[in-house]
N, C-alpha and C positions, 0 to 999 in steps of 0.2 A: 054575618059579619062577626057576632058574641063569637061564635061555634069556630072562627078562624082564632080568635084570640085566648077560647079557652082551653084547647086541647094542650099548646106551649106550656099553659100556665100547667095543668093538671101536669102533663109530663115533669116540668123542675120540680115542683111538690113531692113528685115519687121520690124522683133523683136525692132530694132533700130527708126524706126521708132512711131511703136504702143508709144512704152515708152516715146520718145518724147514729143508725142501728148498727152498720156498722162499728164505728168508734165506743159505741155503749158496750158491745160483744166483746171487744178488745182489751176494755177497764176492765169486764167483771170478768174476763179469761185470765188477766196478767194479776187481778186481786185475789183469786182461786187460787192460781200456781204458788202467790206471794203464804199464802194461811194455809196451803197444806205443806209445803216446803217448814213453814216455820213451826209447825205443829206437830209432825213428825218426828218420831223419836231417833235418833241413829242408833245403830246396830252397836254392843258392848264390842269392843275392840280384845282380842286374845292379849294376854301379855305373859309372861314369866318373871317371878319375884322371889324375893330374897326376906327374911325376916333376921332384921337385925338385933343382935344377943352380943356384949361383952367378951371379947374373948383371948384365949392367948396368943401372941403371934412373935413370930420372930423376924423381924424385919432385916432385908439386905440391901444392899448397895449392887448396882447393876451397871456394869463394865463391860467394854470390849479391849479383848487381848489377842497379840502375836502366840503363839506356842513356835519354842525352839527347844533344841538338845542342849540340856544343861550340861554336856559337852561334845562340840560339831568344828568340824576342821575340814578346811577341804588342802589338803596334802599335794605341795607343789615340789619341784625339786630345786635342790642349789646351786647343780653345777650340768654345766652341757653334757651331753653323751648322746647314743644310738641307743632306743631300748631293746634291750636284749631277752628283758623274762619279765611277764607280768602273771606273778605266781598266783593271784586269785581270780573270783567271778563275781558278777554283780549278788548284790544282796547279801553278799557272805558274812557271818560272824567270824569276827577274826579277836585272835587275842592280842596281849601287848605284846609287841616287838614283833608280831608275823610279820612277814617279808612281803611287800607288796609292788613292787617295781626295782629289776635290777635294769643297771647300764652297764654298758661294753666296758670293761675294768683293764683289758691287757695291756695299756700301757702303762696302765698304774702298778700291775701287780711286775711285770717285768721292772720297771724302776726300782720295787724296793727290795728283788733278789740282789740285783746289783748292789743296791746301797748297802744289803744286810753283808753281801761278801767284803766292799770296801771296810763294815764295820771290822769287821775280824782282824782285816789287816790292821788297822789303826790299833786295836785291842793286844794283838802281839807285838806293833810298835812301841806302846806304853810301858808293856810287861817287861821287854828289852832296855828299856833306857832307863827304869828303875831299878833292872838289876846294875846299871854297869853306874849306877848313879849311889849304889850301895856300896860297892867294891871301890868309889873313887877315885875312877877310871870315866865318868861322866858329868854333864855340866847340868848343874840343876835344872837350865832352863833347858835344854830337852827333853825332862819331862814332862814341865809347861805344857810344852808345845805339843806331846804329843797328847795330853792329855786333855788338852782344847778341842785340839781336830776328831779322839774318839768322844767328846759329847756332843760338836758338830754334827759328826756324823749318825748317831743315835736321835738328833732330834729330827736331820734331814728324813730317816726312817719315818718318824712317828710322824710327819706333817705327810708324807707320803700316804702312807697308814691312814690316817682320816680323809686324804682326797678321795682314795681309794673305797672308806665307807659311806661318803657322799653318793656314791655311785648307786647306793643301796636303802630303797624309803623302807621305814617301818612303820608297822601301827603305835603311836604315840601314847593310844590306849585301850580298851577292849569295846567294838561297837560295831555297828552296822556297813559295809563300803558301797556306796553307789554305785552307777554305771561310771568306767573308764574312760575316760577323754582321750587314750592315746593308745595307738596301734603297735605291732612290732615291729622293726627296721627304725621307727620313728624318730628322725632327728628334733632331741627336746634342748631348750634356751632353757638358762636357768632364770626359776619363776615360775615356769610352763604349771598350770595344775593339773594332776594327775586325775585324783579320784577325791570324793569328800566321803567323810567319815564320820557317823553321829554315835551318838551312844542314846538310843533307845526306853531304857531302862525307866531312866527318871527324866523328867522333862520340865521345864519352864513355864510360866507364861510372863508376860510382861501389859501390862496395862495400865491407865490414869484415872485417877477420881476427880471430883470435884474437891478447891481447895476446902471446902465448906465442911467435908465430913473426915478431914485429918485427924480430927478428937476419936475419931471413932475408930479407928484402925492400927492394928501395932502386930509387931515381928510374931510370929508364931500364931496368927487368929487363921481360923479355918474359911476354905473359900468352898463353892463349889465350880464345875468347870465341865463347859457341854460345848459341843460342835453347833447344835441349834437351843431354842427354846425348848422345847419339849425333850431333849435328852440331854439331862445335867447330872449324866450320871458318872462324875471324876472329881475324887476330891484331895486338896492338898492344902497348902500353908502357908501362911508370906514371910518370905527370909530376908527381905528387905526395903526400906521405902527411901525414896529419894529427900535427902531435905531439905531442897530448894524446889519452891516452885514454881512453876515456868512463870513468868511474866504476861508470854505475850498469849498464855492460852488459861491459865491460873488452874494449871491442872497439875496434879503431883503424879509421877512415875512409882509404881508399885512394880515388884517382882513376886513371881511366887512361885513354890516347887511343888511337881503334879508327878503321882508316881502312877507308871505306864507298863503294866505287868502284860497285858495283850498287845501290846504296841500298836493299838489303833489311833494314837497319835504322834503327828509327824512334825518336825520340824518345817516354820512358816504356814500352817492352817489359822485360819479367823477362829477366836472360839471367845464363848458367852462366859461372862466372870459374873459370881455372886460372892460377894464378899460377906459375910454372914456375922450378922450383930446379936447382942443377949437378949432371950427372950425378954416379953415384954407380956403384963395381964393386964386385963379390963381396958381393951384396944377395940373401938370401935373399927370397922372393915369393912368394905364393899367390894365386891367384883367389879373393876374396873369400866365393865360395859354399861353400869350402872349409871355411872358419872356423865353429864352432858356436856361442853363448854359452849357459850354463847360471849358476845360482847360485854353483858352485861354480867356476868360469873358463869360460875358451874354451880349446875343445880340438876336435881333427881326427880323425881315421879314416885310419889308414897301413893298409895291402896287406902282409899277409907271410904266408910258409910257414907253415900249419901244425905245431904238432909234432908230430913221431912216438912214436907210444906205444913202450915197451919190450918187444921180445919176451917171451913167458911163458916160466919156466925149464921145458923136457922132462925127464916122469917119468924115473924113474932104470928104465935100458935101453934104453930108446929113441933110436932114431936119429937124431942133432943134423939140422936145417936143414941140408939142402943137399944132404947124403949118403945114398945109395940102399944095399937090404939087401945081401947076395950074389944072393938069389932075383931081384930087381930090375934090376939092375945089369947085367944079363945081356941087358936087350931094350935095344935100340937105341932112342933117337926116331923117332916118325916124322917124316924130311924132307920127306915131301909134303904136311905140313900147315901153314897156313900160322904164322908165332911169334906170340904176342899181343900186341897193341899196352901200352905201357909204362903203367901207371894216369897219369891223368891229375893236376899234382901239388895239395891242395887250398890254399887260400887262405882267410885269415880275417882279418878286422877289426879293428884294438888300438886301442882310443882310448888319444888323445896331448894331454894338457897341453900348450900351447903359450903363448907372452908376443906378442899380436902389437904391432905398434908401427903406423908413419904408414899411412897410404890414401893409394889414387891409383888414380882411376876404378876400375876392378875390379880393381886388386891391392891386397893388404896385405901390408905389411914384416912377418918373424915374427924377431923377434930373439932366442927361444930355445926347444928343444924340437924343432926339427928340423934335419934332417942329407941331406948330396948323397948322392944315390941313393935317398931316401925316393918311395915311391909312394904320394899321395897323393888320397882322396877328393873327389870334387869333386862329383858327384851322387849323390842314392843315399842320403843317408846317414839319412831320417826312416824307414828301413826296416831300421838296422841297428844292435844291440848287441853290446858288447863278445864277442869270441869269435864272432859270426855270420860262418857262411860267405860268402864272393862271389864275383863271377863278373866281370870285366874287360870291360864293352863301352863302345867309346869311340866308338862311331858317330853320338850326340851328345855333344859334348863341351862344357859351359861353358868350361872351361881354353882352349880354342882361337880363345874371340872376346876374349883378353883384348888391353890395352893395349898395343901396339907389335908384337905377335907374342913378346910373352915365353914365353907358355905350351908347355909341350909336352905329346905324351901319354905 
């Protein structure tokens, strides 16, 4: 009867047991994972850096502009006709006054034979009624009259005469022609455009600032002027600023003249304006990548010595740091082995609030928060929190392609 009732019991016991040990297995597994996790050191994170030094810079203002022909026409005509001759071809340099589209003229030019013969007769009429108006044998007022009808008639010529040159476009000034809009036989309205016309040579841009930097900009200041970032290789001058500024965008209109000796700029391309201010010395700079922004400001990543923790104070008896027992003291070093290399020293991370101030292409002015001899983050840094260690490799360096060669490493 015990032997039915004890075996149950002895089995829960186990059961009570296993579970135990289990759960105890589980604390001191998840206490193990928790103290080496926290004990372990993370690996120095790569970064590239910047060491900041005082220096000169010359800061611009950075704009987008139109590019036009600072003189473009697209040439329409004024009066109806058939075209009869379109004496050029696309692309052509033409000079002033070349002949770029005739119209069918023959009822014009037949009109002013006739008109020129009617002029003759009028012209011998006049001659006639003066003579017989000398001899007084004539009434003055026929020679009025006849002298009315031969200026009639001379003027009727000369409006003939410019219908007749309407019939005939020319180049207005020396420049480039585009493709042709109109065929031969082509019945043209007056208006119809023909062909446009730019002139190449010298060329425009047109673009806005901010009303904020109007103090800084005036007629004659040097710009530079590129298709992209990285080629600002066109430079020219501002010939005029607008001096009203818009209202609803508080931006001022600037103009400026780009001279274009290769003609790789065309009327209506996007191109990048730098408006270029007086140098300026002892200008703290960072390469742009440098800069972080958060909710809380923009702030950078400085490079500095870690600190050193405080020795532990030695129990009471023991032998201070440095100094060996009498037992000890007594063996020499061994010289034949080699000394150990010096630990290597670490380096960690501090973020740094910083004020940055203007831009110019990939620098930015930082006007407070850093200081000369700062080594500063320039890659690296979506890898790193305050206190993470790092590791200096500067074998790519953003800081290095920066504007003018400011950067160092």
């Amino acid at each position: 009867m015990i032997k039915r009732y004890l075996v149950p019991v002895i089995a829960l016991v186990f059961v009570i047991l296993i579970g135990v040990g289990l759960v105890g297995f589980n604390l001191f597994r998840d206490k193990a994972i928790q103290d080496f996790f926290a004990n372990m050191q993370q690996p120095a994170a790569p970064v590239s850096t910047y060491t900041v030094e005082p220096s000169s810079w010359t800061p611009e203002i950075e704009a987008i502009g139109t590019v036009s022909a600072i003189q473009g026409v697209e040439l329409a005509v004024e009066v109806a006709g058939i075209v009869k001759e379109i004496p050029f071809a696309s692309n052509q340099e033409v000079e002033q006054g070349a002949p770029l589209l005739q119209l069918d003229d023959a009822i014009e030019k037949a009109d002013i034979v006739a008109a020129k013969a009617q002029d003759v007769l009028m012209d011998q009429t006049l001659a006639r009624a003066r003579t017989l108006s000398t001899r007084g044998v004539g009434a003055v007022s026929n020679v009025d009259e006849a002298e009315a009808a031969s200026l009639a008639k001379k003027a009727e010529i000369a409006k003939l005469q410019a219908v007749m040159d309407q019939k005939l476009l020319k180049a207005p000034f020396k420049g480039t022609v585009g493709i042709p809009r109109i065929e031969l036989g082509q019945y043209l309205s007056p208006g119809t455009v023909v062909v446009t016309l730019q002139d190449l040579d010298t060329m425009r841009v047109d673009f806005t600032i901010p009303e904020q930097t109007l103090s800084e900009v005036r007629i004659g200041q040097p710009i530079k002027l590129g298709l992209t970032d990285s080629d600002i290789s066109f430079t020219g001058e501002i010939t005029a600023i607008e001096p009203r500024i818009d209202p609803a965008t508080r931006l001022i209109s600037v103009r400026a003249k780009v001279d274009n000796p290769d003609g790789k700029l065309r009327p209506g391309q996007f191109a990048q304006v730098r408006v270029t201010l007086p140098k300026e010395d002892e200008v703290y700079t960072l390469p742009q990548t440098a800069l972080v922004s958060s909710l809380y400001g923009d702030y950078i990543y400085v490079v500095r010595p870690a600190e050193k923790k405080a020795d532990a104070p030695n129990p009471a008896g023991a032998p201070a740091a440095g100094t060996a027992n009498a037992a000890n003291s007594a063996t020499p070093p061994d010289a034949s082995k080699p000394a150990e290399a010096a630990p290597e020293e670490k380096l960690v991370a501090v973020q740094v609030f910083v004020t940055p101030g203007r831009r110019s292409g990939l620098l930015v002015e930082i006007t407070k928060g850093i200081k000369k001899g700062d080594i500063v983050v320039t890659a690296g840094q979506n890898r790193l929190s305050p206190g993470a260690a790092v590791k200096i490799t500067n074998d790519v360096n953003p800081a290095t392609k920066t504007d003018a060669g400011l950067a160092k490493k």
